[in-house]
C-alpha positions in Angstrom: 110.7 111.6 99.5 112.9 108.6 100.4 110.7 105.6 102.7 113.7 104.4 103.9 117.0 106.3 105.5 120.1 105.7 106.0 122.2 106.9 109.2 123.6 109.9 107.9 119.9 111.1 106.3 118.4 110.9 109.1 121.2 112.7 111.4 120.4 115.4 108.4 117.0 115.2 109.0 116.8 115.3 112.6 120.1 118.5 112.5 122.7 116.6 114.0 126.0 114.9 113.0 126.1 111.2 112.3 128.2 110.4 115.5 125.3 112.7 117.3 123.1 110.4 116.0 124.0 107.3 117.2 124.6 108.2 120.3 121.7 110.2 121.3 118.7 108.8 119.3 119.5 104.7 118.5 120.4 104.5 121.9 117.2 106.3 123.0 114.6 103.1 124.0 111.9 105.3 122.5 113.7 106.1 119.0 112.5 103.7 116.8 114.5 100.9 115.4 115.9 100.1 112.2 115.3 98.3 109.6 118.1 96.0 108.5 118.6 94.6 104.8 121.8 92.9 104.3 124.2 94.5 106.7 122.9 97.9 106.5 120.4 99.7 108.6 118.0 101.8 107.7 115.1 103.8 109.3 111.2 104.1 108.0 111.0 108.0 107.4 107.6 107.6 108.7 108.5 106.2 112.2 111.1 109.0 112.6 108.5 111.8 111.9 106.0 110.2 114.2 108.7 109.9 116.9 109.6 113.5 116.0 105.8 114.9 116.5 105.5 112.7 119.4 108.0 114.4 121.1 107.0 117.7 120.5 103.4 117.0 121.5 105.1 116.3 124.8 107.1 119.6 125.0 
């Protein structure tokens, strides 16, 4: 398991298309935010689950 994902992992992971992605979750205040080395973004696999769970502990 990958620590660190880039855009288009985690659209895979959370079923949706990169352009999905941006606009739905990083704009979302409550998604969590990246990580950036160099120019590139990434996200911690383990915010993104937590977020994930979180949310469907709401449902």
């Amino acid at each position: 398991m990958k620590l660190l994902l880039r855009p288009e992992e985690c659209a895979t992971l959370l079923d949706c298309g990169k352009t999905k992605f941006y606009e739905d979750f990083v704009k979302n205040p409550t998604f969590p935010k990246p990580v950036i080395i160099g120019k590139t973004k990434f996200w911690k696999f383990v915010d993104i689950d937590e977020w994930v769970r979180g949310l469907k502990a709401s449902a």
